[in-house]
VMD Tcl script that draws the C-alpha trace (Angstrom):
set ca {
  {-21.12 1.72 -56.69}
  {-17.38 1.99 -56.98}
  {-17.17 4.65 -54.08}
  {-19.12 2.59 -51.78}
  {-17.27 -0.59 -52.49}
  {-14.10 1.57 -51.68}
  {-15.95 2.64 -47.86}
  {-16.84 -0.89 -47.24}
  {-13.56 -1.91 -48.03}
  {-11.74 0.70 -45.73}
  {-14.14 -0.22 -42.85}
  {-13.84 -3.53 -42.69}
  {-9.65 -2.81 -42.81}
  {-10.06 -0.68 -39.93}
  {-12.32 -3.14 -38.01}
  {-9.85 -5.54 -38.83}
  {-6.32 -4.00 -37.64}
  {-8.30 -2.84 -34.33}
  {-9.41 -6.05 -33.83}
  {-5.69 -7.45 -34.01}
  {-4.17 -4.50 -31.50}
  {-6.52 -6.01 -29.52}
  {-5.68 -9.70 -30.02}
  {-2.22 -8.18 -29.27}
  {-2.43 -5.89 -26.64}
  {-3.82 -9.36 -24.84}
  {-1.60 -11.40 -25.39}
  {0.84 -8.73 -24.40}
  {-0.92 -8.28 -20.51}
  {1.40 -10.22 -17.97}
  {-0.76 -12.70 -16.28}
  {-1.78 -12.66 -12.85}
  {1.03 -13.85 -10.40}
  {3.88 -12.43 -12.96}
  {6.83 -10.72 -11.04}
  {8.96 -8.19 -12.49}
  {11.01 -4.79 -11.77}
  {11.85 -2.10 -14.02}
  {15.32 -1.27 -12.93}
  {17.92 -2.30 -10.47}
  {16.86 0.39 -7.77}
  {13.04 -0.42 -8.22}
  {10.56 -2.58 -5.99}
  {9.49 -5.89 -7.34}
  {6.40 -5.95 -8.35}
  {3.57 -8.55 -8.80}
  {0.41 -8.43 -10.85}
  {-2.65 -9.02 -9.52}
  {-6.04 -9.69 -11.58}
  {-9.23 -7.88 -11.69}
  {-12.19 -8.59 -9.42}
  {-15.12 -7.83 -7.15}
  {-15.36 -7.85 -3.40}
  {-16.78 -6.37 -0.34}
  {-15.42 -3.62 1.11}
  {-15.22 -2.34 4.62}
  {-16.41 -4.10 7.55}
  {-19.13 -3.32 10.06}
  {-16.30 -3.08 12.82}
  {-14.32 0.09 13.42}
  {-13.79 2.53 15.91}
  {-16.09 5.16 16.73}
  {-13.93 7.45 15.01}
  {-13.07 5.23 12.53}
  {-15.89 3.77 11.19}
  {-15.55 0.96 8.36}
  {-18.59 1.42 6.54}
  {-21.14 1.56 4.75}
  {-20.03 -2.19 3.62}
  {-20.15 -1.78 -0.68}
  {-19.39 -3.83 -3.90}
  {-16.16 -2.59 -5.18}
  {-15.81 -4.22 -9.19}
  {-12.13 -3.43 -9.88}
  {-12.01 -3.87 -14.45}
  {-8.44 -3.55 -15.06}
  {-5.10 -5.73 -13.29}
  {-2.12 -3.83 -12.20}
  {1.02 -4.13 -10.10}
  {1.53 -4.33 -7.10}
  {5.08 -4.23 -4.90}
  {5.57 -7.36 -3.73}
  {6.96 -5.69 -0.21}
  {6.74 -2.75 1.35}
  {9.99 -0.09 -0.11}
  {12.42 -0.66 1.94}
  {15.27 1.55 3.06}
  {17.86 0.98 0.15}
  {14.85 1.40 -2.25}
  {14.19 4.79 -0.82}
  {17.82 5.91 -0.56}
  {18.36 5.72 -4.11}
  {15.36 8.14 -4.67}
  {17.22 10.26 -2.33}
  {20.10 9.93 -3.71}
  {19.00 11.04 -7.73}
  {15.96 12.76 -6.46}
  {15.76 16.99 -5.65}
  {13.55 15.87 -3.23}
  {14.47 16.45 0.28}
  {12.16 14.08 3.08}
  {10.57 15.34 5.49}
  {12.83 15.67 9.30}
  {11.38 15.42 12.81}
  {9.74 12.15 12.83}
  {7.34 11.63 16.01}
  {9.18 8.85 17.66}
  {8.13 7.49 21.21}
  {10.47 8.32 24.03}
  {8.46 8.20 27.32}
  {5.88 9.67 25.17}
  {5.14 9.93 21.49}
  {7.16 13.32 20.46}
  {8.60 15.09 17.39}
  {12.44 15.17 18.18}
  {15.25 16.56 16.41}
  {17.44 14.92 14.26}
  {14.95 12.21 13.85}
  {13.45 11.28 10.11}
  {13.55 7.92 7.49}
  {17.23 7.48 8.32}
  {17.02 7.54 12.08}
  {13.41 6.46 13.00}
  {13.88 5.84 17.12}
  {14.82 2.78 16.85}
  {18.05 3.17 18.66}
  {20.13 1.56 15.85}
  {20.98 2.47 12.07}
  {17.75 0.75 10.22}
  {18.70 -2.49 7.85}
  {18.43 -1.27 4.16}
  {16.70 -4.66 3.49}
  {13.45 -3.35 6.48}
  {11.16 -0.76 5.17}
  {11.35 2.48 5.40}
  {9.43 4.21 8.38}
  {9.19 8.11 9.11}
  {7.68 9.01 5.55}
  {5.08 11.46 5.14}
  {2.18 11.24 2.60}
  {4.25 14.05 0.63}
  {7.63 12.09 0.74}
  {5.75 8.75 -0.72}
  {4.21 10.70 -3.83}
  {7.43 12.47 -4.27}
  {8.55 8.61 -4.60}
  {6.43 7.36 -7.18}
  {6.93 10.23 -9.39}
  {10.48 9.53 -8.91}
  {9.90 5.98 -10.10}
  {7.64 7.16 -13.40}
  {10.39 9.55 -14.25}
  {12.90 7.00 -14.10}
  {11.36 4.42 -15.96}
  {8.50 5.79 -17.46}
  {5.97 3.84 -16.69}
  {2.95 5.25 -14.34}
  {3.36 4.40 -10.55}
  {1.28 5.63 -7.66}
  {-0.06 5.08 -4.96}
  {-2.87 2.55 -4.34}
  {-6.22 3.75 -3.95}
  {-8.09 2.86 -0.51}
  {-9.86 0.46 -2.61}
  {-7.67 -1.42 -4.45}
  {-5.50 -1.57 -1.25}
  {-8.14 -3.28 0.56}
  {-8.44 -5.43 -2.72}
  {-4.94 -6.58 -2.88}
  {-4.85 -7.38 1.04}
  {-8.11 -9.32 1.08}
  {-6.79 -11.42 -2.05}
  {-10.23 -13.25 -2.30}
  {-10.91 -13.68 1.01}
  {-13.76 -12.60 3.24}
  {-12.59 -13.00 6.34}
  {-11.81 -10.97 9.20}
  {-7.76 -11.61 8.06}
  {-6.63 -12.96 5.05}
  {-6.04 -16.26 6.78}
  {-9.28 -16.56 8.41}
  {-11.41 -14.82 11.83}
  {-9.28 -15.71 14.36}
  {-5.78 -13.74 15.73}
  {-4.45 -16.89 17.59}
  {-1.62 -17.18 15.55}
  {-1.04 -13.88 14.33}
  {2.62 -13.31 15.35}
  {3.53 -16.08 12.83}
  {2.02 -14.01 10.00}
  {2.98 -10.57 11.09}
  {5.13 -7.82 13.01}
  {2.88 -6.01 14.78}
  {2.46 -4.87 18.60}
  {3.88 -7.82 21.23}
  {6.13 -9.35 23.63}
  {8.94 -8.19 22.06}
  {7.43 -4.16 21.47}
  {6.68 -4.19 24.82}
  {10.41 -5.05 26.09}
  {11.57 -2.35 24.05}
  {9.05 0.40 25.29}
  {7.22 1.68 27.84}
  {4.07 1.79 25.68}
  {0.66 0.90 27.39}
  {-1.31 -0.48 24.32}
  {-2.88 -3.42 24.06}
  {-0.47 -5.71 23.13}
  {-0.69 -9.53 21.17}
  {-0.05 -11.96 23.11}
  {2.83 -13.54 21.66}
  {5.89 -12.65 20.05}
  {6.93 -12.16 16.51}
  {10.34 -11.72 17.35}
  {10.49 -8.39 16.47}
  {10.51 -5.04 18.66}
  {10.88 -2.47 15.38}
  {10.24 -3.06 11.77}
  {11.52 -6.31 10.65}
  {13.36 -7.15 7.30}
  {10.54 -7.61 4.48}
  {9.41 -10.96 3.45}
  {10.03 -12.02 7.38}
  {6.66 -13.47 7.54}
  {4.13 -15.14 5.18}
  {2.74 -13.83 1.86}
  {-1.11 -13.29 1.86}
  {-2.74 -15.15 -1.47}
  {-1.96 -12.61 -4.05}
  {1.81 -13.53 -2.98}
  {2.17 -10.31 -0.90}
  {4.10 -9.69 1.89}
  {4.11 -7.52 5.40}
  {0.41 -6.56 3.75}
  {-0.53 -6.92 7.43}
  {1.70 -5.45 9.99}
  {5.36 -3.91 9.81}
  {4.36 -0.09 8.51}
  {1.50 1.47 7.30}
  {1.29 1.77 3.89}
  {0.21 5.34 2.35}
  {-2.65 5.58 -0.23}
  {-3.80 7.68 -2.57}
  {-7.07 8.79 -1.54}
  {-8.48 11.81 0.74}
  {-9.95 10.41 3.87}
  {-13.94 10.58 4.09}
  {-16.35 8.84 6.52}
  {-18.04 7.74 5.66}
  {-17.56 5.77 2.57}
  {-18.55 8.35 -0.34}
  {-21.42 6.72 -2.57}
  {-20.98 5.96 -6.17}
  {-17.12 4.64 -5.42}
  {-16.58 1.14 -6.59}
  {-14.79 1.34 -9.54}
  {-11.09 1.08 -8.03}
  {-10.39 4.79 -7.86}
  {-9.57 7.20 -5.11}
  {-11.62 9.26 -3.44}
  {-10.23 12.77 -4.19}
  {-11.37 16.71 -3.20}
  {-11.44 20.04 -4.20}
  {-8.84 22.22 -2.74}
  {-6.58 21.08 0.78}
  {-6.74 17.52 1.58}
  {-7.27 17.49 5.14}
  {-6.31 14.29 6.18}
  {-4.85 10.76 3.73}
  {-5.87 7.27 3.85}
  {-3.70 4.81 5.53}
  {-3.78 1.30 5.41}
  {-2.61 -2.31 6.75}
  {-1.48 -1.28 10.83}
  {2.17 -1.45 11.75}
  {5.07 -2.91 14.09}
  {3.38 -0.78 17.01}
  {-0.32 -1.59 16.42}
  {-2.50 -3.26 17.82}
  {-4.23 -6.91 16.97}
  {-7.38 -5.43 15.87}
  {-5.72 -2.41 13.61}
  {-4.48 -4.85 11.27}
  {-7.75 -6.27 9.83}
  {-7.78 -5.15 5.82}
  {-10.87 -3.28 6.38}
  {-9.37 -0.88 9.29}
  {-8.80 2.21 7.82}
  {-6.04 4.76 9.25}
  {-6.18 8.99 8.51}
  {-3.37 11.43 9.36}
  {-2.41 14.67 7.94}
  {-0.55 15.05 4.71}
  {2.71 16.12 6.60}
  {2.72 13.75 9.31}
  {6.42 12.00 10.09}
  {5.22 9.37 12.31}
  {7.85 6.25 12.83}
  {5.27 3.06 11.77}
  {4.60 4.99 8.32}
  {5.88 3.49 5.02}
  {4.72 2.85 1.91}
  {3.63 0.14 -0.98}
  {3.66 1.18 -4.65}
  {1.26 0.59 -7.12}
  {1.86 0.44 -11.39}
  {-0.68 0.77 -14.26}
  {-0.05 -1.97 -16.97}
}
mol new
graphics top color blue
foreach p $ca { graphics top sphere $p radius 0.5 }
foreach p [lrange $ca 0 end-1] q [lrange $ca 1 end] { graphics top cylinder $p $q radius 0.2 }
display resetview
């Protein structure tokens, strides 16, 4: 009798105490919107809640298909950088970092070409890059060689986004073809992306907005308007790296937030959310980029993502 008073008692103390690390591990989570940085070097960072939406879009290219269209049901909130990493956020990885970037960075001439003496410091821009604009020429290599910089330093877990919970963040709740709605009339007041101004500075023959941002390169982050998880350059400026291994399309079964990963070489890396040099319809959340693990290309940055 004694002996099973004693269990009953220790059971219902363990019940208890896990029932207040709970009670305090939520009332510990940052709540949605929160900003924050973990050291003087490191991006900003913004936390963004849970949720469910619809991913991909029954656009695309034929290449680059956007589909199948699936529920994604992301359980968990994490950070997000509030801007893209800019050039004085990467220089100090550099700088305390082993890690050498990758050097000839394709840059367009008369023609799109891998020259010498191009990389992240000297993207073709024809000027020394602001450290305040984000960083261009970096391979998928050089941005996870970044985050594991960051966890090392402050030793909390950063990555990069998976496909999905990029998408997530960009859409912020909304369904339409942009985050501010179907239309592209005004969209060189909410992003730096392919215009008036990229076409002064290059011979390029895309498909260019008509308007002008204002902008014929990268432009400083926070330039233009946040999206509605308080966001910025989510559309436009550089591409932004992710985590997962490119498939199309869609794999089933993956709508939980993760990345889609594979057995053996990668072949070719999600990237996300179109660039200075895009075009209008490239910088829809649900267009989805794919280059090779080494590419240096001049439009390709990164965003950072943190566990909580």
């Amino acid at each position: 009798m004694n002996d099973n008073f004693a269990l009953a008692t220790f059971r219902a103390t363990v019940v208890f105490a896990l029932f207040l690390v709970t009670i305090n591990c939520q009332a510990d989570a940052p709540e949605p919107g929160t900003e924050f940085t973990d050291c003087d070097a490191c991006p900003v960072m913004v936390v963004v809640p849970g949720g469910q939406f619809k991913m991909g879009s029954l656009e695309g290219e034929a290449d680059r298909l956007e589909g199948p269209m699936h529920d994604v049901r992301i359980d968990y909130s994490f950070a997000v950088g509030k801007f893209e990493v800019t050039y004085a956020q990467f220089e100090a990885f550099v700088r305390e970092s082993t890690h050498i970037p990758a050097e000839r960075c394709i840059v367009f001439t008369d023609k799109w070409e891998a020259l010498e003496n191009t990389s992240w410091r000297n993207p073709g821009y024809g000027r020394a890059p602001l450290a305040t604009e984000p960083v261009g020429c970096i391979s998928w290599l050089d941005a996870k060689a970044y985050v594991a910089w960051l966890s090392a330093k402050t030793g909390k877990r950063y990555r990069l986004p998976s496909e999905s919970e990029w998408e997530y963040v960009a859409r912020a709740g909304t369904t339409t073809r942009y985050y501010w709605g179907d239309a592209a009339d005004d969209i060189c007041e909410r992003a730096n992306l392919f215009d008036a101004s990229g076409r002064r500075a290059s011979d390029l023959a895309y498909v260019s907005a008509d308007c002008d941002d204002g902008y014929p390169f990268t432009a400083p982050v926070g330039s233009f308007p946040p999206n509605p998880f308080g966001l910025y350059d989510i559309t436009g400026n550089v591409w932004e790296w992710t985590a997962d291994c490119y498939a199309m399309p869609y794999p089933p079964d993956l709508a939980d937030g993760s990345s889609y990963q594979v057995e053996g070489a990668c072949k070719l890396r999600s990237i996300r959310g179109g660039g200075w040099i895009t075009s209008v319809p490239r910088q829809r959340p649900a267009f989805r980029g794919r280059d090779p693990e080494p590419l240096v290309f001049a439009p390709f940055g990164l965003r950072v993502a943190r566990d909580l």
